[in-house]
OpenMM code with the backbone's topology and positions (N, CA, C; nanometers):
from openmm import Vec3, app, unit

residues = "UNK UNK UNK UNK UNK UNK UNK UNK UNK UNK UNK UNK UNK UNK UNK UNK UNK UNK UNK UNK UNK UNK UNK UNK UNK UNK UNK UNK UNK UNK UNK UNK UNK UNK UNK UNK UNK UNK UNK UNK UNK UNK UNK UNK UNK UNK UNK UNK UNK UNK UNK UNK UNK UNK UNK UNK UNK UNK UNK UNK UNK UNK UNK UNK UNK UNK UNK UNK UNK UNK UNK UNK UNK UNK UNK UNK UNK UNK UNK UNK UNK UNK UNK UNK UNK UNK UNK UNK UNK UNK UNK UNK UNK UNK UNK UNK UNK UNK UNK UNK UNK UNK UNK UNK UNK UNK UNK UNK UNK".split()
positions = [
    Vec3(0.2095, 1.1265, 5.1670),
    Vec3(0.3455, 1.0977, 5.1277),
    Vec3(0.4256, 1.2278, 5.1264),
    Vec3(0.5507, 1.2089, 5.1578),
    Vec3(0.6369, 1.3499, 5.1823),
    Vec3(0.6964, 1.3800, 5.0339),
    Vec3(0.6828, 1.5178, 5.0558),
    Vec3(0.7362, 1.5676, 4.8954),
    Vec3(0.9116, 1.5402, 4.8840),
    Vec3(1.0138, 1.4779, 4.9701),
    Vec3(1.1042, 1.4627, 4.9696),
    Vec3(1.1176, 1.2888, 4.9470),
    Vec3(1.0216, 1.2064, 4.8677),
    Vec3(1.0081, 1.1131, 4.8959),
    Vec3(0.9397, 1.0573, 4.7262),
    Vec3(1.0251, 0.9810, 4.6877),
    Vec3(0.9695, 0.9891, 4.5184),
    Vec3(0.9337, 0.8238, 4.4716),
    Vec3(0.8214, 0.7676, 4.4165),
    Vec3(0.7697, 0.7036, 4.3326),
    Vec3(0.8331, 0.6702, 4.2651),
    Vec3(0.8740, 0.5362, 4.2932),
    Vec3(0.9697, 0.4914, 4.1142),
    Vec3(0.8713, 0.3695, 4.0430),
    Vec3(0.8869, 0.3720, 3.9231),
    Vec3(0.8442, 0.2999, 3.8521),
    Vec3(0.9207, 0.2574, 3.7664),
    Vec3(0.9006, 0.1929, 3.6290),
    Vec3(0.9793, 0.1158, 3.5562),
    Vec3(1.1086, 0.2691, 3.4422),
    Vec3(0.9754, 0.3449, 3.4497),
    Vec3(1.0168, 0.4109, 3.3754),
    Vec3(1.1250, 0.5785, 3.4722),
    Vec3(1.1314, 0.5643, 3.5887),
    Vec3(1.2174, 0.6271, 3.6676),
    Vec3(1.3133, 0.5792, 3.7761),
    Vec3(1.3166, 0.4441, 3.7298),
    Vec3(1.4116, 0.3891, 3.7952),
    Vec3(1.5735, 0.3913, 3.7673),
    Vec3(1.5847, 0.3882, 3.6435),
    Vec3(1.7115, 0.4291, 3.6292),
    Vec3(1.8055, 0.5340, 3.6995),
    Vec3(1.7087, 0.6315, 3.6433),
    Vec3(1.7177, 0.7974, 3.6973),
    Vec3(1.7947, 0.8131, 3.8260),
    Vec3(1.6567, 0.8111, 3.8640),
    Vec3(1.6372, 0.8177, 4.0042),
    Vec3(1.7203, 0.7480, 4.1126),
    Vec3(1.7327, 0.5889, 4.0606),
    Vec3(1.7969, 0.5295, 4.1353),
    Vec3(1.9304, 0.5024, 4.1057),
    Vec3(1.9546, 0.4055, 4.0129),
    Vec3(2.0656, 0.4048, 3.9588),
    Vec3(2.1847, 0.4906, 3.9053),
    Vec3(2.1242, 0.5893, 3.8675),
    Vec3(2.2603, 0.6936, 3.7959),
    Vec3(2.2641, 0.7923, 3.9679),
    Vec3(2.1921, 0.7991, 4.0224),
    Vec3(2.1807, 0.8878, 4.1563),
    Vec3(2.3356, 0.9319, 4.1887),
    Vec3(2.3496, 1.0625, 4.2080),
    Vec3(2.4525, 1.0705, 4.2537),
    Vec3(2.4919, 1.0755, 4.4177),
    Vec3(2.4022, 1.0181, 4.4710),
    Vec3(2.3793, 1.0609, 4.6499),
    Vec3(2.3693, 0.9084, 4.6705),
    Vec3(2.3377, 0.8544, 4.7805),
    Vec3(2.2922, 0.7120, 4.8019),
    Vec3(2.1689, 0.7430, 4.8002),
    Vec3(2.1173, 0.5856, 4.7608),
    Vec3(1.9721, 0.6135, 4.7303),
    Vec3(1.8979, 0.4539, 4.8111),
    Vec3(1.8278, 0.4856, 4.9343),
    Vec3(1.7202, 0.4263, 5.0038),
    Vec3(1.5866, 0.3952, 4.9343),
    Vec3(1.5875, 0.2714, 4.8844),
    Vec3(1.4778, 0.2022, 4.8277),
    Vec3(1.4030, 0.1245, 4.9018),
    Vec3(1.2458, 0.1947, 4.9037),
    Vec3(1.1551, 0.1009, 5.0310),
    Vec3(1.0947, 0.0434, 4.9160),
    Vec3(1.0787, -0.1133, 4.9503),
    Vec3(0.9874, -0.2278, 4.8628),
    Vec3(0.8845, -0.2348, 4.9544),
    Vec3(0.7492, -0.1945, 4.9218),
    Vec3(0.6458, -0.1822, 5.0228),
    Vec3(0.5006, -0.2123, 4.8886),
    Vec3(0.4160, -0.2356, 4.9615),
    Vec3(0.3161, -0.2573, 4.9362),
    Vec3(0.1603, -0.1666, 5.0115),
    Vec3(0.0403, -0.1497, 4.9465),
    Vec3(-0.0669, -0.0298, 5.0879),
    Vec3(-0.1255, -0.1487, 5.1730),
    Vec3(-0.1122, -0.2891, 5.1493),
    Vec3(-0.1745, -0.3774, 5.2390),
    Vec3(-0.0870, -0.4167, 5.3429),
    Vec3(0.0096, -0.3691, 5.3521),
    Vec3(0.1618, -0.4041, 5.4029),
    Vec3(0.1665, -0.3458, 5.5610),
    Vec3(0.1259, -0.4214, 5.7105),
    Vec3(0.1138, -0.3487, 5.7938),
    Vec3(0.2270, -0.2944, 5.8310),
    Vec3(0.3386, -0.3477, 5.8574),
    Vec3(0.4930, -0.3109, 5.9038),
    Vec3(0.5460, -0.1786, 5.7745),
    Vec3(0.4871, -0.2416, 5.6951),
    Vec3(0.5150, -0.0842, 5.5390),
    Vec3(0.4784, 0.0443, 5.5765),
    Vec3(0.3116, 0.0088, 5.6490),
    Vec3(0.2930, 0.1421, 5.6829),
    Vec3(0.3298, 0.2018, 5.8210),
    Vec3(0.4092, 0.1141, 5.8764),
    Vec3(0.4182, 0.1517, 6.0107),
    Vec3(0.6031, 0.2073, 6.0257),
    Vec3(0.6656, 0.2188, 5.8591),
    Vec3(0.8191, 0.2265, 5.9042),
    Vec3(0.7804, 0.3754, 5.7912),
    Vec3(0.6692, 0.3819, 5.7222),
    Vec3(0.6586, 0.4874, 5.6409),
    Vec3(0.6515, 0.6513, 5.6507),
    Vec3(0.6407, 0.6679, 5.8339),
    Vec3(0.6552, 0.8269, 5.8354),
    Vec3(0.8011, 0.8108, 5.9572),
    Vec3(0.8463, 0.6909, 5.9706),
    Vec3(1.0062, 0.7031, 5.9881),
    Vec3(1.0797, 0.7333, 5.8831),
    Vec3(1.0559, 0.6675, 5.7577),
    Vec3(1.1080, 0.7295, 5.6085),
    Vec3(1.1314, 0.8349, 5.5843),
    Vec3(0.9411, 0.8942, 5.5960),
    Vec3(0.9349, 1.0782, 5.5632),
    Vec3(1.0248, 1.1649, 5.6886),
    Vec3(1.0737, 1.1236, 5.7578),
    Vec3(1.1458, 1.2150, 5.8756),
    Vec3(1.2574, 1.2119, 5.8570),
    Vec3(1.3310, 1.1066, 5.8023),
    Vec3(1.4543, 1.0521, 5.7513),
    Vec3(1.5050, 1.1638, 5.6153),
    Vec3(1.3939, 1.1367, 5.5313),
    Vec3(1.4239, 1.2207, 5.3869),
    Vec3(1.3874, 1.3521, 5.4168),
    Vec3(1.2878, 1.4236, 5.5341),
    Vec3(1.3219, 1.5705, 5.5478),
    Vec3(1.4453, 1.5950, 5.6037),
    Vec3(1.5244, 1.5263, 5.6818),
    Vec3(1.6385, 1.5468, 5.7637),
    Vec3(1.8003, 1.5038, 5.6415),
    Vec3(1.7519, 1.4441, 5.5620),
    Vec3(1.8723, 1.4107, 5.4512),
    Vec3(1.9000, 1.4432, 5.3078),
    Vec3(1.7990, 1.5648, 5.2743),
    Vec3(1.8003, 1.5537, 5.1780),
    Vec3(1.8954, 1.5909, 5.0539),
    Vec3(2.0041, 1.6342, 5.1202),
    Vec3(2.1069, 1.6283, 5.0372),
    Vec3(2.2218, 1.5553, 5.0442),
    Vec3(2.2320, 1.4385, 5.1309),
    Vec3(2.3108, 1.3110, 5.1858),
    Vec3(2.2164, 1.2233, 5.1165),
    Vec3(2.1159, 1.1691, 5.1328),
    Vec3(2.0420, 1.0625, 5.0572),
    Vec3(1.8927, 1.0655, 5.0256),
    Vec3(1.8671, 0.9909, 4.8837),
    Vec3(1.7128, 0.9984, 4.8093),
    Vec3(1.6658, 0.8974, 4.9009),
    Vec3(1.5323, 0.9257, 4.9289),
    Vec3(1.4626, 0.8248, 5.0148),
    Vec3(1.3692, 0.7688, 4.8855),
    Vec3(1.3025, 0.6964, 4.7973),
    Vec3(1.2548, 0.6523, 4.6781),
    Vec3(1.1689, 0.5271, 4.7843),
    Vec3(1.0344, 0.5054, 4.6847),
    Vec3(0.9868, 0.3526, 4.7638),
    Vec3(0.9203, 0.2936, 4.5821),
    Vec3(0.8907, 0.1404, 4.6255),
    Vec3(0.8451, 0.0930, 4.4961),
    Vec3(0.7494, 0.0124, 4.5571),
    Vec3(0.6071, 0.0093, 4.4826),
    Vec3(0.4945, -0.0623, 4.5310),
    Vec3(0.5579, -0.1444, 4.4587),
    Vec3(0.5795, -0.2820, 4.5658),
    Vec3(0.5833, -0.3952, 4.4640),
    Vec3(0.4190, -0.4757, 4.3888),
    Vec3(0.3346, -0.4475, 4.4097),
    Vec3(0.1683, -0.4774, 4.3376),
    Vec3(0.1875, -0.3893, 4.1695),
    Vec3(0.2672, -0.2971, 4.2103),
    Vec3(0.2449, -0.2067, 4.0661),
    Vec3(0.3804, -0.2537, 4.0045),
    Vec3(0.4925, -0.3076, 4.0845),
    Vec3(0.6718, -0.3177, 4.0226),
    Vec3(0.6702, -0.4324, 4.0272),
    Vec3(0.6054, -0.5254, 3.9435),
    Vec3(0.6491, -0.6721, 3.9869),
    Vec3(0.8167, -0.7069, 3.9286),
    Vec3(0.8486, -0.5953, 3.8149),
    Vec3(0.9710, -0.6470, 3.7089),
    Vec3(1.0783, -0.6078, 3.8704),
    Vec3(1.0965, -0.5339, 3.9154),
    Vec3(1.1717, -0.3962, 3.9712),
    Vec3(1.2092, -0.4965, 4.1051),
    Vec3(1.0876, -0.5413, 4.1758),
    Vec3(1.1407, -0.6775, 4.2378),
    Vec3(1.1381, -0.7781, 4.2419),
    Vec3(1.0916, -0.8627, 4.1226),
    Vec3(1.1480, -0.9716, 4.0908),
    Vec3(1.3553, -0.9449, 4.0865),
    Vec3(1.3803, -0.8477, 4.0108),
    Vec3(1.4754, -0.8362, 4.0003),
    Vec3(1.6254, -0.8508, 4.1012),
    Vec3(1.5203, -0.7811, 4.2148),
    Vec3(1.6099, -0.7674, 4.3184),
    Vec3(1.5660, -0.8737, 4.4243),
    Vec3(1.5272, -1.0263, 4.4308),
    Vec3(1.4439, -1.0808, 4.4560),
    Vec3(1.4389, -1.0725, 4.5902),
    Vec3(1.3058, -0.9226, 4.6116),
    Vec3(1.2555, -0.9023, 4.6954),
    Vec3(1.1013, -1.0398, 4.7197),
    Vec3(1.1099, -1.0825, 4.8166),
    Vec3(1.0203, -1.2137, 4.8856),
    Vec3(0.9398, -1.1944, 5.0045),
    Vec3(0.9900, -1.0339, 5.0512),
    Vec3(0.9616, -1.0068, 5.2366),
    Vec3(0.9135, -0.8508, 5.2114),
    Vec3(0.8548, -0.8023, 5.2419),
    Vec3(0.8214, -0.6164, 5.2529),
    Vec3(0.7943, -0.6154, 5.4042),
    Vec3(0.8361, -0.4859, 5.4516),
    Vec3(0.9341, -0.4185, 5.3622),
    Vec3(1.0679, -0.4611, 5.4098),
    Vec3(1.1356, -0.4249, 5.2728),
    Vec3(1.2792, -0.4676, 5.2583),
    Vec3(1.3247, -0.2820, 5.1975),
    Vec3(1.4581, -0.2764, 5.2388),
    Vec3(1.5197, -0.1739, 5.2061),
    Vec3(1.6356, -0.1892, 5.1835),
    Vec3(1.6507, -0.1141, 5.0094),
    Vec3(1.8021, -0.1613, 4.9627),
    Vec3(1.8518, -0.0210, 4.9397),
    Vec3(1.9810, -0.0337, 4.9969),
    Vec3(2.0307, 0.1074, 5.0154),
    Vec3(2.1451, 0.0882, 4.9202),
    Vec3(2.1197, 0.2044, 4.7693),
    Vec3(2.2015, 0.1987, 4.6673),
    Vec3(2.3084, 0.3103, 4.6513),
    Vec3(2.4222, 0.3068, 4.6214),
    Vec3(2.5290, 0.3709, 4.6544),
    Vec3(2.6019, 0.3326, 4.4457),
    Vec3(2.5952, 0.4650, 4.3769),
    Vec3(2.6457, 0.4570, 4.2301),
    Vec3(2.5952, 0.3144, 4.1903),
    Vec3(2.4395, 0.3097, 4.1921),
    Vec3(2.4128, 0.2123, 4.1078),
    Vec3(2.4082, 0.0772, 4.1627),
    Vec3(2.4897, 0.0411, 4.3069),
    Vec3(2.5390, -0.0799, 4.3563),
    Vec3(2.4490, -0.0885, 4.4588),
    Vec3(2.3825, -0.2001, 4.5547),
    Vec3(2.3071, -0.2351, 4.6318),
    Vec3(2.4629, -0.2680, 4.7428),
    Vec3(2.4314, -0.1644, 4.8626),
    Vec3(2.5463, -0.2478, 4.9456),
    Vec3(2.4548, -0.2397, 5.0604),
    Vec3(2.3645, -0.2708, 5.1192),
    Vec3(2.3141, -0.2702, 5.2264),
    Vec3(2.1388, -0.3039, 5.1936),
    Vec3(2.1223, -0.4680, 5.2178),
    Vec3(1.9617, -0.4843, 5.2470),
    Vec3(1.9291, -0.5249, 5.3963),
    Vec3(1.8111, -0.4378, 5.4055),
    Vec3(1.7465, -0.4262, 5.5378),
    Vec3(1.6160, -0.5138, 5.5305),
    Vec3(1.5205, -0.5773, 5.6306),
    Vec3(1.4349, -0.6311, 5.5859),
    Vec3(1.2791, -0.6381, 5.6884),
    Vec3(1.2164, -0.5951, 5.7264),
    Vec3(1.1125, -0.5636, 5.8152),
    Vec3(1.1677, -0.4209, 5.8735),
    Vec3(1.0360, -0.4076, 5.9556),
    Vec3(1.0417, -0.2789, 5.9594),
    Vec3(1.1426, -0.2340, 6.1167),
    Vec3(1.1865, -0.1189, 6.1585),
    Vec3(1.2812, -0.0872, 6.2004),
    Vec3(1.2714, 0.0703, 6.2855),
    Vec3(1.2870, 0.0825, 6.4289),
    Vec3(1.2623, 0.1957, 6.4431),
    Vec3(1.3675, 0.2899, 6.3901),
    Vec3(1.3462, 0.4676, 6.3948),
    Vec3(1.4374, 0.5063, 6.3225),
    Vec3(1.5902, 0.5112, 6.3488),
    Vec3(1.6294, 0.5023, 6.5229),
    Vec3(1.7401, 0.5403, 6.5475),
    Vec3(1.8249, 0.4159, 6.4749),
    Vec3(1.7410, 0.2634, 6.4704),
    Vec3(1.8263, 0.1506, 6.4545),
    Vec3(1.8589, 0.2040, 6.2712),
    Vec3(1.7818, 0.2412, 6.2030),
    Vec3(1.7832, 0.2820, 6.0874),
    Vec3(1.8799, 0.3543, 6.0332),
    Vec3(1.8921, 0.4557, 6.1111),
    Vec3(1.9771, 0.5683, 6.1017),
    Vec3(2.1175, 0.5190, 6.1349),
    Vec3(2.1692, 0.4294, 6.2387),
    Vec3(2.2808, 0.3672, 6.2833),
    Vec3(2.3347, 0.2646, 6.1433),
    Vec3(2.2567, 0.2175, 6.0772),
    Vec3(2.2604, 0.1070, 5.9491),
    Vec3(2.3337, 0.2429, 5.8431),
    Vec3(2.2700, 0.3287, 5.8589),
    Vec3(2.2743, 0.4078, 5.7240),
    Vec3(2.4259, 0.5296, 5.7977),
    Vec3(2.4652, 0.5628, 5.8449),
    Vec3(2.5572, 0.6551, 5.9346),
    Vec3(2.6351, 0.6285, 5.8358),
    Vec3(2.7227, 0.5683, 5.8066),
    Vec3(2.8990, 0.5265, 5.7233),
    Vec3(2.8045, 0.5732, 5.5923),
    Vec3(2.7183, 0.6214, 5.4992),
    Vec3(2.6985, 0.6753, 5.3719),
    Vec3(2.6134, 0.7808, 5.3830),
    Vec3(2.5831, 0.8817, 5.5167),
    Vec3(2.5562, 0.9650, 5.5203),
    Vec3(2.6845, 1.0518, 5.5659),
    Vec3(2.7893, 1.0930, 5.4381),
    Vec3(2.8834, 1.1514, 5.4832),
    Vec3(2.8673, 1.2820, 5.3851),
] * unit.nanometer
topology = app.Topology()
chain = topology.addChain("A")
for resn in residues:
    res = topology.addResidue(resn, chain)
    for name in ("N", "CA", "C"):
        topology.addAtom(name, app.Element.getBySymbol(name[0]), res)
């Protein structure tokens, strides 16, 4: 896992995600998850190349059941791209990076 690339749990989700002052890219993934692991070092290339435009964050949903129930994640991976707290962009299977990067362009300013 890339050191530009952070673990949320119940207890750093707020933080991390919500009060964020950058946009913040939330992967809902799972380790049994084949498409999870196959969009996961497009992620880490993403968050070495952004890291002061946007947090790249992921949440095992096996360990977050509250975190996506909440956001009723049903599909992994799904990616909710949070902007002050607000979800304005869900993505949902996995994605090569340029299509990724084209989704995310208008909040990497």
């Amino acid at each position: 896992m890339s050191a530009n690339i952070i673990q949320i749990t119940g207890e750093n989700w707020q933080n991390e995600v919500l009060d964020s002052k950058i946009p913040v890219l939330v992967d809902f993934w799972a380790e049994w998850c084949g498409p999870c692991r196959a969009i996961a070092p497009i992620l880490e290339e993403l968050a070495g190349e952004t890291t002061d435009k946007l947090k790249i964050v992921k949440v095992n949903v096996d360990n977050n059941h509250q975190i996506a129930g909440d956001f009723g994640i049903r599909s992994i991976p799904t990616l909710l791209l949070f902007k002050d707290g607000v979800v304005q962009q869900q993505m949902v299977g996995a994605m090569n990076k340029a299509a990724l990067k084209n989704k995310l362009a208008s909040y990497l300013v």
